[in-house]
DORO-100203 format. One record per residue: x, y negated, z of N, C-alpha, C in turn; residue number from 1. Coordinates in steps of 0.2 Angstrom, whole numbers, plus 2048, in hexadecimal, padded with zeros to 3 digits. Atoms other than C-alpha are relative to their C-alpha. Layout:
# DORO-100203
<<X Y Z> <X Y Z> <X Y Z> NUM>
...
//
This chain:
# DORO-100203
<<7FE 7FB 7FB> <4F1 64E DD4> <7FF 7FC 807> 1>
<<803 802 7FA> <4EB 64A DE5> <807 802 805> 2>
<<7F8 800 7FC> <4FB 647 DF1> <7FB 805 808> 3>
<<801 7FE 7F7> <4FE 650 E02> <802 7FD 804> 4>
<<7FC 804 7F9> <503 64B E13> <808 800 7FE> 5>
<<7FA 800 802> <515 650 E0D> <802 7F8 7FA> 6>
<<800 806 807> <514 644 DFD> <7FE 7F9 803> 7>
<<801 808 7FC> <50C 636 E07> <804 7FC 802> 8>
<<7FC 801 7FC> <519 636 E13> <807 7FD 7F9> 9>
<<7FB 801 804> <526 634 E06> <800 7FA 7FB> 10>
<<802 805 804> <51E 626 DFC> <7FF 7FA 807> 11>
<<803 803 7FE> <51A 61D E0C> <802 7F9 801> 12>
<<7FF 807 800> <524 60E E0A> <7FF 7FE 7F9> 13>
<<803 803 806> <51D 60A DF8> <7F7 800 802> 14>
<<805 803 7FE> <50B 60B E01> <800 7FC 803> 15>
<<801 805 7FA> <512 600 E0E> <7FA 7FC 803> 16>
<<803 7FF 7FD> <506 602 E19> <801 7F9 807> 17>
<<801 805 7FA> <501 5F1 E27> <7FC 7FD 801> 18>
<<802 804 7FC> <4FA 5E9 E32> <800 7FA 802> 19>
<<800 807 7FF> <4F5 5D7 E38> <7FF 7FF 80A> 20>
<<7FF 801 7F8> <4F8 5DC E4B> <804 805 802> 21>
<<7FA 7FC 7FC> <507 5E3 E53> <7FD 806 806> 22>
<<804 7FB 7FC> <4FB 5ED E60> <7FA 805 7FC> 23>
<<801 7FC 801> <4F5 5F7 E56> <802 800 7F8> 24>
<<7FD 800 807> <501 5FB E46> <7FD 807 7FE> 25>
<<801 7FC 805> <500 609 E38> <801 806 804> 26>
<<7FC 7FC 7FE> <503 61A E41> <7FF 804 7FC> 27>
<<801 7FB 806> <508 628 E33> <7FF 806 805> 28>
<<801 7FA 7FC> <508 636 E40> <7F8 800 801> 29>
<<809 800 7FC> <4F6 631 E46> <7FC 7FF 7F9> 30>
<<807 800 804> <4EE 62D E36> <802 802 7F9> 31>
<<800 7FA 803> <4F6 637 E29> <7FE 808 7FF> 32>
<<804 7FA 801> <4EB 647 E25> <803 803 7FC> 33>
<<7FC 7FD 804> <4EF 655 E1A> <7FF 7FE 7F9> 34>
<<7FF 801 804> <4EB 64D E0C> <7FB 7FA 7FD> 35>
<<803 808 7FF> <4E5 63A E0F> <804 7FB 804> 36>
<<7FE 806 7F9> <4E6 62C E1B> <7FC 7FD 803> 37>
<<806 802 7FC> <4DB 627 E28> <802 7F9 7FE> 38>
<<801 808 800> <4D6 615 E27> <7FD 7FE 804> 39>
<<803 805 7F9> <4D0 608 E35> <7FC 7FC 7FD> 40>
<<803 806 801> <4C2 5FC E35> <802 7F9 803> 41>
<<7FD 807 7FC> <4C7 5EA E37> <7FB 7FC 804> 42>
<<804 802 7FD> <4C1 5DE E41> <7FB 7FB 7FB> 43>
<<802 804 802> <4BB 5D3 E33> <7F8 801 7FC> 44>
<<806 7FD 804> <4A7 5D5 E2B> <7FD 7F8 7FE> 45>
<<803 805 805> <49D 5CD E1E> <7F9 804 803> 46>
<<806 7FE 7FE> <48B 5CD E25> <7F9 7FF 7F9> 47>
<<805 805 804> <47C 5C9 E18> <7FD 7FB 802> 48>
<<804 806 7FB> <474 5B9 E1A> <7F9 7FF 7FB> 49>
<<806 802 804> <461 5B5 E17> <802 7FA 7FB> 50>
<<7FE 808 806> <462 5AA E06> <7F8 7FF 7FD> 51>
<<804 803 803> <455 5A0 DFF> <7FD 803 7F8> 52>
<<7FE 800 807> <459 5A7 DEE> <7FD 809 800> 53>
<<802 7F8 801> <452 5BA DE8> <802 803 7FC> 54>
<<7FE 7FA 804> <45E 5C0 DDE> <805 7FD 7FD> 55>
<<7F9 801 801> <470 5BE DD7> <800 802 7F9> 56>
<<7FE 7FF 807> <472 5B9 DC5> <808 7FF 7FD> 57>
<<7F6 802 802> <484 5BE DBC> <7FE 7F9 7FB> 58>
<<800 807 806> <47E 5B2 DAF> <800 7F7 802> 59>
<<800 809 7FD> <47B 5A2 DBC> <805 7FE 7FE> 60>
<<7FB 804 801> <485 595 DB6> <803 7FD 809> 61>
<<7FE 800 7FB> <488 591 DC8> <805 804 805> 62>
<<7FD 7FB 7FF> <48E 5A2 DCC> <807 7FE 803> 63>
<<7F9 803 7FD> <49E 59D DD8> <803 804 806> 64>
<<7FD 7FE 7F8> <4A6 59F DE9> <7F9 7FE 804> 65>
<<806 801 7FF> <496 597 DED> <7FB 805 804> 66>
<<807 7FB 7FD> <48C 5A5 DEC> <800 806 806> 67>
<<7FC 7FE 7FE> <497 5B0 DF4> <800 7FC 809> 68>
<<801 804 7F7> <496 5A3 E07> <7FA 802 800> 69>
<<807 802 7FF> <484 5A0 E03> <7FC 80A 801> 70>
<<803 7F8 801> <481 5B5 E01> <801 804 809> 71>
<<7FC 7FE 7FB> <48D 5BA E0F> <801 7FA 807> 72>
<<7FE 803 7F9> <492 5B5 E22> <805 804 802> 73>
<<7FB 800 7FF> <4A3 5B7 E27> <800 803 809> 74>
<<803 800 7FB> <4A4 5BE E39> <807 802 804> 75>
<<7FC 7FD 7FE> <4B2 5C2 E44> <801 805 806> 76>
<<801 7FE 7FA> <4B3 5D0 E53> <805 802 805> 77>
<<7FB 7FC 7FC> <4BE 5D5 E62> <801 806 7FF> 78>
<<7FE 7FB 7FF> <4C7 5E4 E66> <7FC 804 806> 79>
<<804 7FF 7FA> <4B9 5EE E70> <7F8 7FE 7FE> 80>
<<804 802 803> <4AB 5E5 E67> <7FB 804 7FC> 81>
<<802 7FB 806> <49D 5ED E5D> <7FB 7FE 7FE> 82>
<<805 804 808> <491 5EA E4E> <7FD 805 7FF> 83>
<<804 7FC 7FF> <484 5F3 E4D> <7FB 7FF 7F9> 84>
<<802 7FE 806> <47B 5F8 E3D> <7FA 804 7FF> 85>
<<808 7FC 801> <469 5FD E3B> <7FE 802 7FA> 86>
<<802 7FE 805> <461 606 E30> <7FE 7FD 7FA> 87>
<<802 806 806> <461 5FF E1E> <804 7FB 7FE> 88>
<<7FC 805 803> <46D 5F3 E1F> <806 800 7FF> 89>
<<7FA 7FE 803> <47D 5EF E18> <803 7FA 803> 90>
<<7FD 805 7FE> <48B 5E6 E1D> <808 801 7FE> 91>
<<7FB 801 802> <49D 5E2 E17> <806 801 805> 92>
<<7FB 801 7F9> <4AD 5E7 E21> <808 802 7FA> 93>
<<7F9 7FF 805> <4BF 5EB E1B> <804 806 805> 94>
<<7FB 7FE 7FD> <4CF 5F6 E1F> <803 7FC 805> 95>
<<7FB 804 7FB> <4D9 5F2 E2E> <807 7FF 7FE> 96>
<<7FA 800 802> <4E8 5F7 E22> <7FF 7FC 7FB> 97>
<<7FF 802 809> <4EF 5EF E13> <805 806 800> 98>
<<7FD 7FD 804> <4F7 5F8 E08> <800 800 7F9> 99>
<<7FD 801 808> <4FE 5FA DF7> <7FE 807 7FC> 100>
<<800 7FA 805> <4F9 607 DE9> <809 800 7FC> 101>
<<7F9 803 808> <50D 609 DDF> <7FB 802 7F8> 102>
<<803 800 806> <50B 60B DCD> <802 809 800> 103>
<<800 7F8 801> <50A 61E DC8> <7FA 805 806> 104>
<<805 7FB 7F9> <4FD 623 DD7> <7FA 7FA 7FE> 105>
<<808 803 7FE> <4EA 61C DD8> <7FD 803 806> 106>
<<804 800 7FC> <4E1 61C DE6> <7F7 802 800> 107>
<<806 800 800> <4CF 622 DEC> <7FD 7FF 807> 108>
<<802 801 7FB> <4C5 61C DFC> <7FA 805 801> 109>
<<806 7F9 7FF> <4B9 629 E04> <7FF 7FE 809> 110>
<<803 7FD 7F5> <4AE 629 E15> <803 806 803> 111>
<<7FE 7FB 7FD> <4B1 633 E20> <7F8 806 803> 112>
<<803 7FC 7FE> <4A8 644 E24> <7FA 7FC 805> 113>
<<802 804 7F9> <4A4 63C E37> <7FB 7FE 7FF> 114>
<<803 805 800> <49B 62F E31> <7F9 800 7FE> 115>
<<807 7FE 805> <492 634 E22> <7F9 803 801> 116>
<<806 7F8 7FB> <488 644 E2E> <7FB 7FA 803> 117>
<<806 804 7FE> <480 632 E35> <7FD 7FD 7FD> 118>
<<805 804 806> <47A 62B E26> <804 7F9 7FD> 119>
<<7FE 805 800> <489 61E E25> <805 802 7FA> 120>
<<7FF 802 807> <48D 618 E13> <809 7FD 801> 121>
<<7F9 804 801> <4A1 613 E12> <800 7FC 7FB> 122>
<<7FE 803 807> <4A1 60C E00> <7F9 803 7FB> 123>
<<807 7FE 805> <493 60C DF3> <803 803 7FB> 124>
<<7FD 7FD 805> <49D 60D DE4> <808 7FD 7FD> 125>
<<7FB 803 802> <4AD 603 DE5> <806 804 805> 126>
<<7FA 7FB 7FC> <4B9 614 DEB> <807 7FE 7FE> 127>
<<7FA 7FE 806> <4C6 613 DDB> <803 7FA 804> 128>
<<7FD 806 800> <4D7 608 DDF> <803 800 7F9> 129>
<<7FB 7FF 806> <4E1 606 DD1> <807 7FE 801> 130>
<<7FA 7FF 7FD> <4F4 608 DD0> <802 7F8 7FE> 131>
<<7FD 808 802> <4FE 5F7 DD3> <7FB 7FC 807> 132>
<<804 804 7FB> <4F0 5F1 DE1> <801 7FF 804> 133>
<<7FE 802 7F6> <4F3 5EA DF2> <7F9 7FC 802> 134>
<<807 804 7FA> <4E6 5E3 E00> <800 805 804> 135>
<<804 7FD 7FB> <4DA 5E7 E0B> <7FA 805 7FA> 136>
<<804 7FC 803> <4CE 5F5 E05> <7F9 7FC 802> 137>
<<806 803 7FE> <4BA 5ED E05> <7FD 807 803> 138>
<<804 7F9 7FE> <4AE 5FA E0E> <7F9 7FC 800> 139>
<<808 801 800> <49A 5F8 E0A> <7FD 804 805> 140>
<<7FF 7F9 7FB> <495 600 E18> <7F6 7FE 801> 141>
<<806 7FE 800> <483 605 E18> <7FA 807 805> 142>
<<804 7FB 7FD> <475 60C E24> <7FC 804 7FF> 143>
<<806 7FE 803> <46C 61B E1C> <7FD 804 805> 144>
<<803 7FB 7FB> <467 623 E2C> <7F8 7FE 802> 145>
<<806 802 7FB> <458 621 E38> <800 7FC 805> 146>
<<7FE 805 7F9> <461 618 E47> <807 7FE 7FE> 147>
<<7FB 807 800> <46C 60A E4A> <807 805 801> 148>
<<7F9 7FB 7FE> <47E 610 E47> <804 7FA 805> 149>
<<7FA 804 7FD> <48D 606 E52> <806 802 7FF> 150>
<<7F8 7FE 804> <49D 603 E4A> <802 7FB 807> 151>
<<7FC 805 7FE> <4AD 5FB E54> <806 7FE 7FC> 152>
<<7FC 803 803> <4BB 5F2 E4C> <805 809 803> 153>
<<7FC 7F9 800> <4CB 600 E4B> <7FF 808 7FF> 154>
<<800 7F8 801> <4C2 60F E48> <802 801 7FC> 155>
<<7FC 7FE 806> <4C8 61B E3C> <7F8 802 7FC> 156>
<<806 802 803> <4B9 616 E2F> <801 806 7FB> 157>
<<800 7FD 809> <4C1 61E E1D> <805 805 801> 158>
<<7FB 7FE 800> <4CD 626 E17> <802 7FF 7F9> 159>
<<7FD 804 808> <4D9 623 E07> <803 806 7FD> 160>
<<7FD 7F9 805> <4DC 631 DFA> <808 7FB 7FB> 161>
<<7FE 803 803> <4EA 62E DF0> <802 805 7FA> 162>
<<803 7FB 804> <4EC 635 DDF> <808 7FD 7F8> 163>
<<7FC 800 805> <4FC 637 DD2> <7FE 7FF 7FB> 164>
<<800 803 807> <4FA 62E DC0> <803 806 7FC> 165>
<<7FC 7FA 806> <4FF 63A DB1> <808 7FA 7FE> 166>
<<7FA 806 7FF> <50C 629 DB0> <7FE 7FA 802> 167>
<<800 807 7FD> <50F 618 DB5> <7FA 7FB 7F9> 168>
<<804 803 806> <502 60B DAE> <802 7FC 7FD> 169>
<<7FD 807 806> <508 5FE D9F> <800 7F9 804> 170>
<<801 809 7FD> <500 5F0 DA9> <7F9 802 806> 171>
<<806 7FF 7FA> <4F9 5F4 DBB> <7FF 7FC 803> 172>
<<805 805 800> <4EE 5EA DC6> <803 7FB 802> 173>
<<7FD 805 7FC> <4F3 5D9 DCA> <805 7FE 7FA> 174>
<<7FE 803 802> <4FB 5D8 DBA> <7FD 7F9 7FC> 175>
<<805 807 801> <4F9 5C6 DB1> <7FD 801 7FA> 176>
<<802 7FD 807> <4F3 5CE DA0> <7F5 801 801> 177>
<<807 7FE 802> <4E2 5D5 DAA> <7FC 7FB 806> 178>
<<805 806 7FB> <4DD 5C5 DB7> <7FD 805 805> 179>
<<803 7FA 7FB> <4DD 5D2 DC5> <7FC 7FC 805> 180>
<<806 803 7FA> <4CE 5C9 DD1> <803 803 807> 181>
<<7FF 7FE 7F9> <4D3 5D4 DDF> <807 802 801> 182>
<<7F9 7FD 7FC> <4E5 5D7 DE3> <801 7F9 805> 183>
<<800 803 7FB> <4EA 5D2 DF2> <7FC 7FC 805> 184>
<<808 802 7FB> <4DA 5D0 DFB> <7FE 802 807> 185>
<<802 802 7FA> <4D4 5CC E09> <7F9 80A 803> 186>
<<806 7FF 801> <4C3 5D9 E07> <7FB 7FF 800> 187>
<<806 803 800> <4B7 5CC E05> <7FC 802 7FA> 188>
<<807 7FF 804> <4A7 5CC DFC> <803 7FE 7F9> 189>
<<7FE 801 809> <4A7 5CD DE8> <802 7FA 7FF> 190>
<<800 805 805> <4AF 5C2 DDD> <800 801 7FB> 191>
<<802 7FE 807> <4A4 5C5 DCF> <801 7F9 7FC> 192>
<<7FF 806 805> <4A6 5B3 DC8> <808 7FF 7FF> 193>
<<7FA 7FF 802> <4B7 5B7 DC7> <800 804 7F9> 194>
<<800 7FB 805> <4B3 5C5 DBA> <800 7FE 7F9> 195>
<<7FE 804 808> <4BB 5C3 DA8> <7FB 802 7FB> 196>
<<805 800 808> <4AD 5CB D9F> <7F9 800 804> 197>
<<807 804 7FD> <49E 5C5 DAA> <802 7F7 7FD> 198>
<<800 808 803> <4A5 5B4 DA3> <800 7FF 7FB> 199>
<<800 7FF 807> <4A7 5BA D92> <7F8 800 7FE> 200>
<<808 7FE 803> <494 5BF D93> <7FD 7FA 801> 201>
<<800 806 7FF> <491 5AE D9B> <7FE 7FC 7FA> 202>
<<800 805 805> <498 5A5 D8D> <7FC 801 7F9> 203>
<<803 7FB 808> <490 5B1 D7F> <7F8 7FD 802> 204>
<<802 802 7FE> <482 5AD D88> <7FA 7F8 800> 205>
<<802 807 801> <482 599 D87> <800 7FD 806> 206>
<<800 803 7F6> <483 598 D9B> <809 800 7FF> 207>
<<7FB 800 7FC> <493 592 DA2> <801 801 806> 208>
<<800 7FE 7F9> <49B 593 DB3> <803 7F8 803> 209>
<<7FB 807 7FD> <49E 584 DBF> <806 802 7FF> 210>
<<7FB 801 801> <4AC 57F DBE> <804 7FF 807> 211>
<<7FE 7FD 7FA> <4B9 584 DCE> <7FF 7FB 801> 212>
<<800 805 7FC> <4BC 572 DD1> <7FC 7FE 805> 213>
<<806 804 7FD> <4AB 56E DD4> <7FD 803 808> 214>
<<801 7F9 7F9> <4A7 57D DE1> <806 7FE 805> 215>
<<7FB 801 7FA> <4B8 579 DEA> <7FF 7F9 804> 216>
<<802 804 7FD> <4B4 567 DEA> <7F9 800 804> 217>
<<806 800 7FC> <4A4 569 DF2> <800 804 808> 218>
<<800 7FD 7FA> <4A9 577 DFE> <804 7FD 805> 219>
<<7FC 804 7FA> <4B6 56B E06> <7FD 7FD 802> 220>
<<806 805 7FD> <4A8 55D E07> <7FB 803 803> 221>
<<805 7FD 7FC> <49C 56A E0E> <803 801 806> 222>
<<7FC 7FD 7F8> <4A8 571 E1E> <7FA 805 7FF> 223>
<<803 7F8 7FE> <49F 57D E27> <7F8 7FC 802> 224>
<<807 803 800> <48D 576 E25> <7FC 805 801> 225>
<<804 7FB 802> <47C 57F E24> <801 803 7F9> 226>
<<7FF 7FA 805> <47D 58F E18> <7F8 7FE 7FA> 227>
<<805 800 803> <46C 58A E11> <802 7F8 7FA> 228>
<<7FF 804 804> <473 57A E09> <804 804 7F9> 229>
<<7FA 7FE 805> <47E 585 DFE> <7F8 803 7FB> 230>
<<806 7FC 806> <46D 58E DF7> <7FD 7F8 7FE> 231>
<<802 804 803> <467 57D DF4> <805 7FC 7FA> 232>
<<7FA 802 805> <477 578 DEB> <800 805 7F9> 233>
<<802 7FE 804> <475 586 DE1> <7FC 802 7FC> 234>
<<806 803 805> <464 583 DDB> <800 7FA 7FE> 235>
<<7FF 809 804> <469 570 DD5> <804 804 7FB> 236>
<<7F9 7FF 805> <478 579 DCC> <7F9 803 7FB> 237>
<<805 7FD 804> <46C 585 DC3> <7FB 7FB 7FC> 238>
<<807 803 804> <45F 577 DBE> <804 7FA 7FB> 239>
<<7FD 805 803> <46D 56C DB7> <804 802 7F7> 240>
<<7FC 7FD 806> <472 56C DA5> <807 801 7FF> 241>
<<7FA 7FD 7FD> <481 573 DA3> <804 7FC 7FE> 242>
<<7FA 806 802> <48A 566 D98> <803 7FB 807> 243>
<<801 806 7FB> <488 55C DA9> <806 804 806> 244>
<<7FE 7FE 7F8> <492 568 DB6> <808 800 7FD> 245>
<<7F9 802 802> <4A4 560 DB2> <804 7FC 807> 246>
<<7FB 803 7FC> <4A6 553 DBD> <7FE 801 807> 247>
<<802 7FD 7FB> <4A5 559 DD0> <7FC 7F8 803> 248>
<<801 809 7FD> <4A4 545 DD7> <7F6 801 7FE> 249>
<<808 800 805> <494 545 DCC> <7FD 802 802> 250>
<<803 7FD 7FC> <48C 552 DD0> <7FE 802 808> 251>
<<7FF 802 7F7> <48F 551 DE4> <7F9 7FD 801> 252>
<<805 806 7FE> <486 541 DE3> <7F8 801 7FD> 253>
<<806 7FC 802> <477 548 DD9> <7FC 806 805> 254>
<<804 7FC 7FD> <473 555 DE3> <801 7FC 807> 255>
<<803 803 7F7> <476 54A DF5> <7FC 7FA 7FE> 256>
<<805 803 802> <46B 53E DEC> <7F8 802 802> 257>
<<806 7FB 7FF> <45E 54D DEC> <7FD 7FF 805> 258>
<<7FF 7FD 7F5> <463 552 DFE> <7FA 7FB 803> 259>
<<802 804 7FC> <45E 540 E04> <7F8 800 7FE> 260>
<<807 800 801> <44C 542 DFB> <7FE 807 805> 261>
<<803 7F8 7FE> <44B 554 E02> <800 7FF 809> 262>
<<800 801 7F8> <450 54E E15> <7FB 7F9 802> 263>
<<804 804 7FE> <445 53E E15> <7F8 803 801> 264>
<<805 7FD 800> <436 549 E10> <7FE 806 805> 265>
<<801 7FC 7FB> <43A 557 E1C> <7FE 7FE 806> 266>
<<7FE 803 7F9> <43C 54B E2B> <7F7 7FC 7FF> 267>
<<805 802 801> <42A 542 E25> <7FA 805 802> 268>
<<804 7F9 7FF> <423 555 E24> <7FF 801 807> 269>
<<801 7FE 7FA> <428 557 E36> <7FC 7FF 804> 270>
<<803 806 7FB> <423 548 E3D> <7F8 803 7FF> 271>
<<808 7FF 801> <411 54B E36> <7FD 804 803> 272>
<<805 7F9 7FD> <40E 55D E3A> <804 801 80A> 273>
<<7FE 7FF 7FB> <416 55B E4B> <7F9 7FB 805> 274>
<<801 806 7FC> <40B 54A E51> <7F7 801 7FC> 275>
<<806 803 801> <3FB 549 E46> <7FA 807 801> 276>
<<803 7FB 7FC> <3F2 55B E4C> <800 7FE 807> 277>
<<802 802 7F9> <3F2 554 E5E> <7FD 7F9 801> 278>
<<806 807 801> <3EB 543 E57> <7F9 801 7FE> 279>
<<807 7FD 801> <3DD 54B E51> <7FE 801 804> 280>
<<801 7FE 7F9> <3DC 555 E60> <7FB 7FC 805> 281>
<<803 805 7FC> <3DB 546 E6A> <7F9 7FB 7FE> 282>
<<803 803 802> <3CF 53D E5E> <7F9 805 800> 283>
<<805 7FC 800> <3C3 54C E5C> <7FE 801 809> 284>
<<802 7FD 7FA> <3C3 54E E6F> <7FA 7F8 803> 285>
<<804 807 7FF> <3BC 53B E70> <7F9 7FF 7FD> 286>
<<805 801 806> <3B0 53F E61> <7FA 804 807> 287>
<<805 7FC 7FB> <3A8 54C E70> <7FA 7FC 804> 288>
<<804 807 7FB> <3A1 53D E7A> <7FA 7FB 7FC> 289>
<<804 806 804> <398 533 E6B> <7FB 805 7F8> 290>
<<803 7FC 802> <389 53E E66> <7FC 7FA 7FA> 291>
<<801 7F9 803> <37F 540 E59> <807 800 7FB> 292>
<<7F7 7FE 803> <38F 54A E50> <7FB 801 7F8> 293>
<<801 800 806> <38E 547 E3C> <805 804 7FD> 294>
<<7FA 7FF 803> <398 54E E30> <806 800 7FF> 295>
<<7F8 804 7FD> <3A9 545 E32> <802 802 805> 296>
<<7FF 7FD 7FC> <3A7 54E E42> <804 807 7FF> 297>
<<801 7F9 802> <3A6 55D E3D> <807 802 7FC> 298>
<<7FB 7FF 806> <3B5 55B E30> <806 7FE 804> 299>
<<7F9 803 800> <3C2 552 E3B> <801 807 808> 300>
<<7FC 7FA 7FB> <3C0 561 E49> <801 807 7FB> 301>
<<7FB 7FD 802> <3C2 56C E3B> <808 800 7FF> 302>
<<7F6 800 800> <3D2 566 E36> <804 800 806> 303>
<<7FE 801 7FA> <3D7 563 E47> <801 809 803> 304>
<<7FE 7F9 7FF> <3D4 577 E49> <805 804 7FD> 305>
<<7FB 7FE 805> <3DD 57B E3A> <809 7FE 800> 306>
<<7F9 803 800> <3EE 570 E3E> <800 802 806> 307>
<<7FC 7FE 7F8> <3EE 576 E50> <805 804 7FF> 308>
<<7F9 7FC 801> <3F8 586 E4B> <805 7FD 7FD> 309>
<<7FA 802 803> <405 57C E40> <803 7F9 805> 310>
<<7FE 807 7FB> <405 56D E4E> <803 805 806> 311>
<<7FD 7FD 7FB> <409 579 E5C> <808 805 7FF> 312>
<<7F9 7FE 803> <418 581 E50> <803 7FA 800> 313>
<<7FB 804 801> <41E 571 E4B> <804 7FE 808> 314>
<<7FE 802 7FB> <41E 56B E5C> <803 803 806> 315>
<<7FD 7FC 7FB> <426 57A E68> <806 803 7FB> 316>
<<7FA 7FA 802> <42F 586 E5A> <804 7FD 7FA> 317>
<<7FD 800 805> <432 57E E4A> <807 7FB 801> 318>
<<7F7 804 800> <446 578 E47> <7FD 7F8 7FB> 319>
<<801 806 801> <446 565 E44> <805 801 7F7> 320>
<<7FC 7FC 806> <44D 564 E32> <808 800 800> 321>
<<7F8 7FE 800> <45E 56A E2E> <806 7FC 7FF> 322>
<<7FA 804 803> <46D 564 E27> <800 7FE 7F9> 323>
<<802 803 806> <46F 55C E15> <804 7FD 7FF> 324>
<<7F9 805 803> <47D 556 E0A> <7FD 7FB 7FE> 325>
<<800 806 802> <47E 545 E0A> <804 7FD 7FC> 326>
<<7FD 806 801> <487 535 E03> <805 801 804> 327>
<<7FA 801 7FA> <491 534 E12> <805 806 802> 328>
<<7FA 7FA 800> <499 548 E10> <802 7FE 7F8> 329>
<<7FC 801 809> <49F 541 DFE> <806 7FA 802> 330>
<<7FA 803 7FE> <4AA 536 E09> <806 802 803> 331>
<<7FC 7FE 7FD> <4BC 537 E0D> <802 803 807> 332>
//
């Protein structure tokens, strides 16, 4: 049974409805409908981040919190601010409320009219709440239009159906029976390696999952470094046997072992295609003056042709090499 404005109002201190700013709290006269509740965009988005990697395995033993940073970008905006959303793309946001589902009612999340008439996606397919829930609602917000849409924090994005149980459930969300992953969330990006029967398939499988330790240790040795160390951490993790991914310490040091092969080689690469195209250059412009021209001529202004394009990127556009877990972030 699908509640009205009358029935909302009467339950609305077991939705307890709030906010995380005194200037702009809950108003039930302004966002109670006849039979929903407007909801607001927050200021908070999950951006996609180009990643090195093509595709997201449940079965990676790696599979973490990890994946989840290296996927996403955290973003935060003012009040007045706007994000603008081109056609195609997706992007992560949440409710500006929290609230609570009680037990005997379930919840369901819906775009709004408005929106939708522009091509703009609220939710893919993560509408249902289940009774016993609290947070922030996640919003997949998606551009199916032909022009750039423009969102601002606080608009009224969704709206919240809410919907009477035939009774109260045995064991609702959040109880310690079902390893509820999402109560009391934030709306950040999946946490599939939370899931108790993607780790069941896992094991059924013969893959396991790092181990939390190892990803927490790591991610306090990382800080807020480049994002792309993280896709390289989790292609070491994936090539490692698994018996091996126990002790964090250990690990660390294997892959900044790597790192320091992988940054001595880069910094080698740079040097070369930055300096030896305009070595040639200059050697071939010398060869001009010292006739009869033989073969060797002929050869060293080919290449000298050939490595101009990559000498004239190294040397104006391309970024000097990045960052790279060493030795020295495994230090206190």
């Amino acid at each position: 049974m699908l509640l009205s404005d009358g029935e909302i109002r009467r339950i609305l201190p077991e939705l307890n409805f709030q906010t995380d700013d005194h200037h702009h709290p809950f108003k039930p006269d302004e966002q109670i409908q006849p039979a929903s509740v407007d909801l607001r965009l927050d200021r908070c988005f999950w951006f996609p981040r180009r990643s090195r990697r093509k595709r997201i395995s449940f079965l990676s033993p790696s599979l973490s919190e990890l994946e989840m940073q290296r996927l996403f970008e955290r973003r935060w905006f003012r009040f007045g601010e706007r994000v603008t959303l081109k056609p195609g793309e997706m992007m992560l946001g949440r409710t500006f409320e929290m609230f609570t589902i009680p037990n005997g009612y379930a919840g369901k999340l819906e775009g709004r009219s408005t929106f939708a008439r522009l091509g703009l996606s609220i939710h893919c397919t993560g509408d249902f709440i289940n009774p016993g829930w609290r947070g922030r609602m996640p919003l997949q917000l998606v551009n199916h239009g032909k022009v750039p849409i423009v969102l601002t924090p606080y608009v009224d994005i969704c709206q919240l159906l809410i919907f009477k149980t035939t009774a109260q459930s045995d064991k609702p969300y959040g109880s310690d029976e079902l390893s509820s992953k999402y109560m009391n969330e934030e709306g950040e990006p999946s946490r599939v390696w939370m899931d108790a029967r993607l780790k069941k398939l896992r094991e059924a499988c013969g893959k396991v999952n790092l181990a939390d330790h190892i990803h927490r240790e790591f991610v306090r040795a990382l800080g807020k470094r480049d994002v792309r160390i993280l896709d390289r951490f989790t292609e070491f993790l994936d090539r490692q046997p698994h018996g091996d991914l126990t002790n964090a310490r250990e690990v660390m040091e294997r892959f900044a072992d790597e790192e320091k092969d992988r940054k001595a080689w880069a910094t080698r690469r740079h040097a070369l295609f930055k300096w030896l195209p305009f070595a040639l250059f200059s050697t071939s412009l010398g060869l001009l003056v010292k006739p009869p021209y033989t073969w060797l001529y002929y050869a060293i202004w080919a290449a000298t042709s050939l490595l101009l394009i990559p000498g004239f990127y190294y040397m104006f556009f391309a970024e000097p090499p990045g960052e790279y877990f060493l030795q020295k972030d495994l230090e206190p």
